[in-house]
SETITOR-824891 format. One record per residue (C-alpha): x, z, y. Coordinates in steps of 0.05 Angstrom, whole numbers, padded with zeros to 5 digits, always signed. Layout:
N
XZY;...
//
This chain:
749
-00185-00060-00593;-00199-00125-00564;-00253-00167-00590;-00245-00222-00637;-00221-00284-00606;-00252-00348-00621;-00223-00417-00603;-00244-00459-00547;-00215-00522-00527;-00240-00521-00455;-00220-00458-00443;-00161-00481-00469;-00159-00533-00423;-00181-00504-00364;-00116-00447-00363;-00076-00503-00384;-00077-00514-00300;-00067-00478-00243;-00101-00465-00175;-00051-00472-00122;-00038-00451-00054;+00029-00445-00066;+00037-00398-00008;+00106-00370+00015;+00108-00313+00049;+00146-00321+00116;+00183-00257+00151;+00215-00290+00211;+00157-00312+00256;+00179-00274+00327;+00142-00222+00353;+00162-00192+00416;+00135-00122+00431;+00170-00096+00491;+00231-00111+00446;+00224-00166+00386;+00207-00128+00323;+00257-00144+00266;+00211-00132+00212;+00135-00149+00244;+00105-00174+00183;+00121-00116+00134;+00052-00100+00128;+00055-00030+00155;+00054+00044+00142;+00013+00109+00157;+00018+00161+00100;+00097+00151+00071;+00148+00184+00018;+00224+00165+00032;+00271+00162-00031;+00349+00129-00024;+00374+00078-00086;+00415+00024-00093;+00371-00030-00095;+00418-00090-00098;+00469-00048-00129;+00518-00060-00079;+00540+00008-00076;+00503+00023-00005;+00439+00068-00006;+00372+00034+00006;+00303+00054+00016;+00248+00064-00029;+00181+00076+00017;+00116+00101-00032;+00059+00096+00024;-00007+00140-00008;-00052+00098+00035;-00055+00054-00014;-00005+00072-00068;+00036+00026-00047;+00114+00010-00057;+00155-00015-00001;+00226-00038-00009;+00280-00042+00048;+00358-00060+00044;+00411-00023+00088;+00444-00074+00120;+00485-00037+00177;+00552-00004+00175;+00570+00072+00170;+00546+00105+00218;+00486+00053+00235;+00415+00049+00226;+00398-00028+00204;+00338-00041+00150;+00321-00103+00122;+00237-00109+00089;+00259-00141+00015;+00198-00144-00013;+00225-00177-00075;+00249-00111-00095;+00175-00084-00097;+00167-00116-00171;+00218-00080-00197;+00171-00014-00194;+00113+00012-00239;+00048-00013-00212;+00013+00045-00226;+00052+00103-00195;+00002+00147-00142;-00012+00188-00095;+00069+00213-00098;+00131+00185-00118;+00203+00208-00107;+00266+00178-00133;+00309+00232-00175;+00375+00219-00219;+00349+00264-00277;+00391+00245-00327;+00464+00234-00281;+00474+00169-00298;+00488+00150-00224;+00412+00117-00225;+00353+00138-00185;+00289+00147-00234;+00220+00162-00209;+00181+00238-00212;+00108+00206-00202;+00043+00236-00212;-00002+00238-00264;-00066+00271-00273;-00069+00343-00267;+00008+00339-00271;+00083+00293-00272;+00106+00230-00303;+00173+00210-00305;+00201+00136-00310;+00271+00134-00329;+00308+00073-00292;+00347+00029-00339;+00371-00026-00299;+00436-00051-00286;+00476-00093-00235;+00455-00148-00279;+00383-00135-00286;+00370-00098-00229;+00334-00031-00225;+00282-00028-00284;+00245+00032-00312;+00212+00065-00379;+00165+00113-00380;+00208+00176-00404;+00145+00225-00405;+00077+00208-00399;+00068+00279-00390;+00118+00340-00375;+00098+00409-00396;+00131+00471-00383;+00136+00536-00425;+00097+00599-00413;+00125+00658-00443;+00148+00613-00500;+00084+00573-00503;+00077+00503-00479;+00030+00484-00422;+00028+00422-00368;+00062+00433-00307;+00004+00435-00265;+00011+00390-00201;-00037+00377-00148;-00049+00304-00124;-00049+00332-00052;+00013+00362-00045;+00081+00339-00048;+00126+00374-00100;+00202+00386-00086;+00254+00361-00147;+00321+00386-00138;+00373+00426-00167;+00355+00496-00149;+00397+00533-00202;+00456+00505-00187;+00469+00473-00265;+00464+00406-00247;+00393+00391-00278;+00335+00375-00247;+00291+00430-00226;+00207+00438-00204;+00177+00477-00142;+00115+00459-00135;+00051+00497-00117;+00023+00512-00182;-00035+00541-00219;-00029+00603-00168;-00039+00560-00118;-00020+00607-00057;+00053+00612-00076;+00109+00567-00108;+00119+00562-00170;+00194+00557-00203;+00192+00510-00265;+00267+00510-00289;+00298+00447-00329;+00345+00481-00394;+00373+00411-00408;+00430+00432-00399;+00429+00501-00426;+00398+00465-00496;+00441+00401-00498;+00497+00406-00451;+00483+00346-00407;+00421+00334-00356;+00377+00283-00397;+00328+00320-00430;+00266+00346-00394;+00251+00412-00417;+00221+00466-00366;+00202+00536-00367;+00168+00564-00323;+00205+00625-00292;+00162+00659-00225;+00107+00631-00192;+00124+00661-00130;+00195+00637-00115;+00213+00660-00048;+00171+00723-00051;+00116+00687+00001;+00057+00677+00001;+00001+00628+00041;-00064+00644+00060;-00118+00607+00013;-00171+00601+00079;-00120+00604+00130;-00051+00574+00155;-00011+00639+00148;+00045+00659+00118;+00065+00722+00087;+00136+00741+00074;+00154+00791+00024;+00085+00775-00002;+00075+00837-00054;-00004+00826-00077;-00023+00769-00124;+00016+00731-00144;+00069+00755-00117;+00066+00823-00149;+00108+00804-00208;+00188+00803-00210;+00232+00758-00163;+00309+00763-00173;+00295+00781-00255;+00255+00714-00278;+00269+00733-00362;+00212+00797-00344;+00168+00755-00311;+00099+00747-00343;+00050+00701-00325;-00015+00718-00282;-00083+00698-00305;-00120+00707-00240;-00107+00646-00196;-00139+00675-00138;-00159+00630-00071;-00131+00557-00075;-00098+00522-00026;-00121+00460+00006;-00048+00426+00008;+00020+00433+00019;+00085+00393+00017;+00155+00425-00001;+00216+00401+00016;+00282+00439-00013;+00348+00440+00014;+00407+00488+00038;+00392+00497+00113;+00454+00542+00130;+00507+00528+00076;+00481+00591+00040;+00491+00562-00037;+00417+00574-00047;+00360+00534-00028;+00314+00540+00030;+00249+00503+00045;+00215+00467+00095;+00139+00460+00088;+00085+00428+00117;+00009+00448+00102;-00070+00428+00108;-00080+00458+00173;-00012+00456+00208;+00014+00402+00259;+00088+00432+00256;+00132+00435+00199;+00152+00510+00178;+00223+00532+00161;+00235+00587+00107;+00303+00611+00101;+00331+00637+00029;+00371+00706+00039;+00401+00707-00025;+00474+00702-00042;+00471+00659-00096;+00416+00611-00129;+00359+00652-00161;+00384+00727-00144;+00342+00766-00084;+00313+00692-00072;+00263+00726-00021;+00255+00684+00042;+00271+00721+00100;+00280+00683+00159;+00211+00635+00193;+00216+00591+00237;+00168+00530+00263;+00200+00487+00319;+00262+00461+00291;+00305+00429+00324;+00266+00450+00387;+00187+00456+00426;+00203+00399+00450;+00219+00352+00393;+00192+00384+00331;+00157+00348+00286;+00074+00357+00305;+00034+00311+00262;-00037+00350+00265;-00034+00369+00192;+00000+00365+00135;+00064+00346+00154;+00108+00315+00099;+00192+00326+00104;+00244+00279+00069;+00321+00287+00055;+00346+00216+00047;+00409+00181+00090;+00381+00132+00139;+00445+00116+00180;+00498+00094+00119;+00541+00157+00133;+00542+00196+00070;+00501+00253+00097;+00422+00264+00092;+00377+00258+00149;+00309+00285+00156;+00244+00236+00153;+00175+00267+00165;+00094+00231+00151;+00036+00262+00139;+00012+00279+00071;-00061+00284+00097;-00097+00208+00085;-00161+00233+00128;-00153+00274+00181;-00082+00257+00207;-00036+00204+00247;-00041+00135+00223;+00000+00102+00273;+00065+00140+00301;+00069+00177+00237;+00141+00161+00219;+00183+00217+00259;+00271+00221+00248;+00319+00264+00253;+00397+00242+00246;+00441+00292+00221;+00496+00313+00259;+00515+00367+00211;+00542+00372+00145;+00492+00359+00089;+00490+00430+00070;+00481+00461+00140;+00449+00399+00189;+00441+00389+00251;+00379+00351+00267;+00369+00300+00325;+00307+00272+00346;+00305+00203+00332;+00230+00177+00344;+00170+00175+00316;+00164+00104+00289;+00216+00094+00235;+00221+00029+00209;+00143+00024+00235;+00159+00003+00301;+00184-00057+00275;+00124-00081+00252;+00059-00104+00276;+00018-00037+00261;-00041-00009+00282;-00075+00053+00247;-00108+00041+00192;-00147-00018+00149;-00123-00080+00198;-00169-00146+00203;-00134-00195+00239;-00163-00260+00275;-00134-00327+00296;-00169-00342+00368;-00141-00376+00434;-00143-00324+00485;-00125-00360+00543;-00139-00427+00531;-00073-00458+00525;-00091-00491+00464;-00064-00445+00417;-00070-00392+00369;-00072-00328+00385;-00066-00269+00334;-00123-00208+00351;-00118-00152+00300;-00165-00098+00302;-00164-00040+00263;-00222+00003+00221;-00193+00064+00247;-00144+00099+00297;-00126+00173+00298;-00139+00199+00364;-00099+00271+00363;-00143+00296+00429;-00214+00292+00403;-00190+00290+00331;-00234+00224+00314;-00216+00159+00297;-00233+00091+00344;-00219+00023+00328;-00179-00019+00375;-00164-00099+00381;-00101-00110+00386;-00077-00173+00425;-00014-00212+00407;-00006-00280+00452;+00024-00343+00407;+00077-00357+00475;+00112-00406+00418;+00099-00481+00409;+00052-00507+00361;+00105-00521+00324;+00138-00468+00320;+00088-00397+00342;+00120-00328+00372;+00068-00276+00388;+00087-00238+00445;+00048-00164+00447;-00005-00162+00506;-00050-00102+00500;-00077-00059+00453;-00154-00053+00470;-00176-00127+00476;-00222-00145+00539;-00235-00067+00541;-00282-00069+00480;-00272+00004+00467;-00301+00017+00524;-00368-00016+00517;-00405+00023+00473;-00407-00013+00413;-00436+00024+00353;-00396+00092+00323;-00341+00050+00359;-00301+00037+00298;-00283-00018+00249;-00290-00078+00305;-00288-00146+00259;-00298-00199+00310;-00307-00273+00299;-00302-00337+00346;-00346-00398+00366;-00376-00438+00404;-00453-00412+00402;-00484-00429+00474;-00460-00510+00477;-00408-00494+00542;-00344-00510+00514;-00319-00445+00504;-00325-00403+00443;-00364-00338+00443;-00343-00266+00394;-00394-00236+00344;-00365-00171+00332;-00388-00129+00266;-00379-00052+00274;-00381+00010+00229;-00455+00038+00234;-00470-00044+00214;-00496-00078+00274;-00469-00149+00292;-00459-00153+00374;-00467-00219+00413;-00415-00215+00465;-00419-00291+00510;-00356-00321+00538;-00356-00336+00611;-00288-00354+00624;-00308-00431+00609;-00279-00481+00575;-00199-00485+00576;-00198-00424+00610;-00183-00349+00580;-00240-00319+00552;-00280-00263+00589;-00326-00223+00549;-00363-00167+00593;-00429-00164+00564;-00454-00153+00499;-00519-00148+00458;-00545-00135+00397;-00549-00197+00350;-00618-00210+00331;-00644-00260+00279;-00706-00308+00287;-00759-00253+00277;-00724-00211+00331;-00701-00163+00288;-00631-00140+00290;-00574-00171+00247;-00559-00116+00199;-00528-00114+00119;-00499-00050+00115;-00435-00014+00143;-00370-00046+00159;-00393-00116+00164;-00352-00171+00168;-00370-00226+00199;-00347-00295+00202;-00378-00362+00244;-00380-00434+00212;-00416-00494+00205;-00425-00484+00132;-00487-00534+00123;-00446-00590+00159;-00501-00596+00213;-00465-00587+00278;-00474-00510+00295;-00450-00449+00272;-00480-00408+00223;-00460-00338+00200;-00433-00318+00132;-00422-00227+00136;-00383-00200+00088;-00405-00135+00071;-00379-00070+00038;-00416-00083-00030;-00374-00145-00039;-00423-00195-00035;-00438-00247+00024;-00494-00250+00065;-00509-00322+00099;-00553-00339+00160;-00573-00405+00177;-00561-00427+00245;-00626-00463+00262;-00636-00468+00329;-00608-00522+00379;-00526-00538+00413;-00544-00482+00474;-00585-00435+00439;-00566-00407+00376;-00618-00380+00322;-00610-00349+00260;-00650-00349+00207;-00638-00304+00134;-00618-00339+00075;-00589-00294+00021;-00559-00232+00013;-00517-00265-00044;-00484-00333-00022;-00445-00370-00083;-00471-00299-00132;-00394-00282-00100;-00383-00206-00121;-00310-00183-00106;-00328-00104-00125;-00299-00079-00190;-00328-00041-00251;-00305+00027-00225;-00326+00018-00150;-00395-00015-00123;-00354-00037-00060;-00318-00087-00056;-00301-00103+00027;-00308-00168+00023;-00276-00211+00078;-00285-00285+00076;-00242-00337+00102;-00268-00410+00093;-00219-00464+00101;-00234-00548+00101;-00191-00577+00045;-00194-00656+00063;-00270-00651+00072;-00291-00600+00017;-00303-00516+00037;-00262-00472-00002;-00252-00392+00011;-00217-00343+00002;-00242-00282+00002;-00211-00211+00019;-00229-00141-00025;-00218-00069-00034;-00165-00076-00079;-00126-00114-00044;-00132-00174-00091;-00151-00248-00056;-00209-00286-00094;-00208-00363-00086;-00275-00399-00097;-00289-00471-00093;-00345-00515-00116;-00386-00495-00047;-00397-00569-00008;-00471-00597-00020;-00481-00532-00069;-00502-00474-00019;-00560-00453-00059;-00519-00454-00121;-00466-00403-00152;-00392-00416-00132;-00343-00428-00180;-00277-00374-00178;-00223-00405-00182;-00182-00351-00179;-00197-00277-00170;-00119-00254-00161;-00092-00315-00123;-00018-00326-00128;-00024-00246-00142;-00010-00235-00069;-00029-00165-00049;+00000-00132-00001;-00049-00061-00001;-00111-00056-00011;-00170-00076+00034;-00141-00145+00037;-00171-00185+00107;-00144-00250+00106;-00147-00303+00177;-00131-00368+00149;-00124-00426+00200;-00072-00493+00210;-00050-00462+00279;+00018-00513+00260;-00028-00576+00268;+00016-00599+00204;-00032-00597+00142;+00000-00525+00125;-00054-00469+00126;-00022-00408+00152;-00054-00339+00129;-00044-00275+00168;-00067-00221+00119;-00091-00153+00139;-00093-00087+00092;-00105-00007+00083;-00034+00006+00113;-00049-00027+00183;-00005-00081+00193;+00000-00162+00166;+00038-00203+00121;+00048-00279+00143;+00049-00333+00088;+00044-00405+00093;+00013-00459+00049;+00035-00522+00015;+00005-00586+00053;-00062-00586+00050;-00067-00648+00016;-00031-00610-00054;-00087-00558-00052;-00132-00542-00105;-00120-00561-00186;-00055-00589-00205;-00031-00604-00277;+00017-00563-00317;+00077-00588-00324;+00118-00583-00386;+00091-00535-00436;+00152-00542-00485;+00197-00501-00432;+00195-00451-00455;+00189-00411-00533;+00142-00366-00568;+00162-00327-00635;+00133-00316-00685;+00077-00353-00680;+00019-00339-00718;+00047-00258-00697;+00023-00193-00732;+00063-00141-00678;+00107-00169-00635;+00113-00233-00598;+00174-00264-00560;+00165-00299-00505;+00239-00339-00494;+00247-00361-00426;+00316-00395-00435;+00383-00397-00401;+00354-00362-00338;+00392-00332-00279;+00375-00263-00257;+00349-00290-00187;+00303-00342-00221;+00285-00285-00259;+00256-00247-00213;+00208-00300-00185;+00173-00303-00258;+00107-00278-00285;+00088-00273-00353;+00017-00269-00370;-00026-00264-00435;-00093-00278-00439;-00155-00273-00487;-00190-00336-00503;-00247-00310-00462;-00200-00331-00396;-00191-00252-00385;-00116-00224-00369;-00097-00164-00420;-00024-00162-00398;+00024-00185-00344;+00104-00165-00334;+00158-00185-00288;+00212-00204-00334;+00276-00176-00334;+00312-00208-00381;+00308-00277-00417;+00268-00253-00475;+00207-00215-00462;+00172-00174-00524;+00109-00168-00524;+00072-00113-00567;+00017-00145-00599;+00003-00100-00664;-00059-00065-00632;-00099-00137-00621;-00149-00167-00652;-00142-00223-00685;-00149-00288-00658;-00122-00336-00604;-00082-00318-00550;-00058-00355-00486;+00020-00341-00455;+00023-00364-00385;+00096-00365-00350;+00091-00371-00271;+00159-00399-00243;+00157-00402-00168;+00100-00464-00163;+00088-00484-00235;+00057-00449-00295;+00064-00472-00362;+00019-00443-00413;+00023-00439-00493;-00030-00414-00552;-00002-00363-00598;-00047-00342-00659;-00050-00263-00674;-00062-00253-00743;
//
């Protein structure tokens, strides 16, 4: 229950306007990388899940991408012929989703109805949303089961799935329903959870499972090792295959696994299913062959292989190699995507491989395609991406750096950070960023630290016209490294030392700091504001002269800014201050992805900052946001390249400068609220609205206190709102339409 609501005319007030930005996010800025990518500010992948749907409903399959970096949903449109490979990043599709599915999340028709709904997990086990969109509304989706279970010898129990693995959901029967392997409570075998919808109701839209062997296939992995055991006969695999009704379940779950992902399909146009399976531990994806005759009779796997289609080209992805069926060419037939399951100790970059299929669906023919799907279109590199607006070679504009917290290197089997280095070879009216190198002014190679998460920053320290890098790294340090290429010249940065402060002792605030130069006292140097992982910002005072810098400590908690959230003391925070017409504002960065905007900070540096907003615009990307904010137009438009968890940037730009800050709501009277005083549910009426205007809308309610308690994408004109478990007390419906928000009060009695 919330807490009673009291009435407050300047909160009242205060929601009655809006913060804005008003930031559009842009998708067609060039970027040449050997070729021009044709989707570079996608904001990247590492870890991915590949489902097909319709997602414009115009009969063509799409792509629905669920990357476990960061649980995040990515959305892209099939825009080539039969036959061709030609994606489109849609991000406006991304809203249509659940914004809490994770870890994994395939797209399944469970109930034949021609549309895709989601198998997602949930803790310790599956959720299902059931899609009820339309060509008119688009794809939208319920939650159909909060929680599946499965009978045990007549008793229910959850179907146990693990958050590491990737289940597969298919038809395995044969019946047309939706069926379960998964690696279950056994944990060394698969376990064969049959859907009777149809056997109970006639059709496939129920979800009832029983759970019939858990060890389909008759294998059998090692729980230490990466083995595995055909015609497995000790536990639990010591029960009955082809005759499931005899089958009784174990109680011993023996050694667990450490993760696995399955991936069903009929390999050699057998009629029964066959796997493919990657595991904790293997860089190769394994092959299991079914040699029954028909689904579910003498299903013993029989056949193993690992290097499909051959040495050469098979998939090798260190460990835990995930496989997807889904048709990436618009021919009607399935082709094979693979990406690790493995978050930690796997590829982050190169970790989309392809196969076409040359074959039929039920007997293909693989052909090594690459192993950057869609990702080598984008600007990508590894994972957690902090980009930086800097001139390079002093032509007088803005270059685009973006390091990265981590890299997999597959040879030593650690991770490095690199600086990636994209020249702006456009006008400053119009930028292109042209690919240069991936290891800026060799940085990896001097030493720095543990060598990983390289944040640098840029200015003008020493008085010589050029402007120097501080670089933060992982173990915390904050490295001095001078620029001798002089003034109008590209910079040269071979030397570096430690930062020290005024007492000599070295700059240091904890790991992963993020540093950032400016002259935040308005005195004519730079001084240094760090974020740092606990979310807070630590300032140092620049008090020595124009040639020789000095820094003296000020606070550990500039403006009382925490961007950290109840459940997590970190909070990664990233600043970006920006001059609005004379006045500092900032933006800052955070774990979960979410951009805080703070003003009230000119003439008040001792003071706390006032948050203006702590989800701006609700732009996020993935989480770890790292935004570089900078006019590199010259036109009064800030432009922000914005880095997250996935490796690669999103590109927005801002309204002029001038419109920045607190506008006035506009009409309030556009739009309805019924009843009002409510006792359970509210309406909000948004009018006579197209579906496209539609899908640019937010609708938001909020206690009195200023605190959101609810926020939907609305599908349709009317939006109910349930409202019979509130306190009661006053209420505050805000409606976002593309720049403007209009807010009403609605009583809850």
């Amino acid at each position: 229950m919330f807490k009673k609501a009291l009435l407050s005319l300047g909160i009242i007030t205060s929601l009655s306007s809006f913060s804005q930005f008003a930031f559009e996010r842009i998708l067609d800025i060039p970027v040449t990388d050997g070729t021009v990518q044709d989707m570079p500010w996608a904001g990247g992948l590492d870890y991915c899940q590949f489902s097909n749907i319709d997602l414009n409903f115009d009969g063509v399959e799409d792509l629905f991408v669920f990357d476990r970096t960061c649980d995040k949903v990515l959305t892209f449109i099939q825009t080539g012929g039969a036959g061709e490979i030609d994606f489109v990043y849609a991000p406006q599709y991304e809203d249509d989703f659940p914004d809490d599915l994770q870890d994994w999340a395939l797209l399944v028709d469970y109930n034949c109805d021609g549309l895709k709904d989601i198998y997602t997990y949930a803790v310790g086990g599956l959720r299902i949303f059931k899609n009820t969109g339309s060509s008119g509304s688009g794809n939208t989706f319920e939650l159909a089961s909060p929680f599946v279970y499965t009978s045990i010898s007549g008793s229910p129990s959850p179907l146990y799935m693990n958050s590491n693995d990737i289940p597969a959901f298919t038809d395995i029967d044969g019946d047309g329903d939706i069926d379960v392997l998964q690696y279950g409570s056994a944990a060394t075998a698969v376990e064969y959870n049959k859907n009777l919808s149809v056997e109970l109701t006639g059709g496939c839209d129920s979800i009832v499972y029983e759970t019939k062997n858990e060890c389909w296939g008759n294998f059998k992995e090692d729980g230490a090792a990466s083995e595995i055991e055909l015609f497995a006969t000790s536990f639990p695999c010591n029960g009955t295959i082809g005759g499931e009704e005899d089958w009784t379940p174990f109680t011993d779950r023996g050694d667990r696994h450490a993760g696995s992902t399955l991936l069903a399909l009929d390999l050699d146009a057998s009629g029964v299913m066959d796997l493919i399976i990657g595991d904790a531990g293997w860089p190769n994806l394994l092959w299991l062959y079914n040699g029954g005759t028909a689904p579910n009779t003498d299903s013993d796997m029989d056949v193993m292989e690992l290097y499909i289609p051959n040495t050469t080209d098979s998939v090798h992805l260190y460990t835990m190699p995930g496989a997807f069926y889904v048709d990436i060419n618009n021919d009607g037939i399935r082709d094979l995507i693979s990406s690790p399951a493995d978050v930690v100790t796997s590829h982050n970059w190169e970790s989309v491989w392809w196969f076409t299929n040359s074959g039929a669906d039920n007997e293909p023919t693989f052909n090594y395609g690459g192993k950057t799907f869609l990702q080598g279109g984008m600007i990508e590199n590894g994972t957690s991406s902090l980009p930086v607006f800097f001139d390079a070679n002093g032509d007088g504009l803005k270059d685009l750096l973006v390091s990265c917290r981590t890299k997999f290197n597959e040879s030593t089997l650690t991770k490095y950070s690199t600086i990636n280095y994209y020249e702006n070879t456009g006008t400053a009216e119009a930028p292109e960023f042209t690919f240069v190198e991936e290891d800026y002014e060799d940085i990896t190679t001097m030493g720095l630290g543990a060598g990983i998460s390289f944040y640098p920053t840029f200015g003008d320290l020493d008085g010589d016209g050029d402007e120097d890098m501080v670089l933060g790294e992982y173990i915390g340090y904050i490295y001095y490294l001078e620029n001798t290429g002089g003034a109008g010249n590209a910079a040269i940065f071979n030397t570096s030392v430690i930062l020290n402060d005024i007492e000599s002792d070295p700059i240091q605030r904890g790991n992963h700091p993020n540093p950032h130069l400016i002259d935040l006292d308005r005195d004519g140097d730079l001084d240094l504001v760090i974020g740092g992982t606990n979310g807070f910002l630590t300032y140092y005072e620049n008090v020595g002269t124009e040639e020789s810098f000095s820094f003296e400590h000020v606070t550990d908690s500039l403006g009382d800014i925490d961007v950290s959230e109840y459940w997590n003391p970190n909070g990664f925070a990233v600043p970006a201050f920006m001059d609005i017409e004379g006045e500092w504002e900032l933006i800052v960065g955070s774990l979960n992805g979410d951009l805080h905007y703070y003003d009230n900070i000119e003439d008040n540096l001792d003071g706390t900052w006032n948050l203006v907003d702590s989800t701006l615009e609700d732009i996020n990307i993935g989480d770890y946001a790292a935004p570089a904010i900078y006019d590199i137009t010259e036109d009064n438009h800030l432009e922000m390249v914005l880095g997250n968890e996935r490796g690669g940037v999103g590109f927005y730009k801002s309204a002029l400068m001038s419109d920045i800050g607190i506008q006035p709501n506009p009409d309030l009277a556009a739009f309805k609220i019924y009843p009002n005083p409510a006792q359970t549910q509210l309406t909000v009426d948004l009018g006579q609205l197209p579906y496209k205007e539609l899908l640019n809308m937010e609708v938001k309610l909020f206690d009195i206190s200023g605190r959101m308690i609810y926020k939907v994408k609305p599908k349709t004109q009317k939006v109910n709102l349930d409202v019979s478990n509130f306190a009661s007390g006053t209420y505050l419906v805000e409606v976002i339409s593309s720049n403007k928000t209009q807010t009403q009060k609605v009583i809850v009695e």
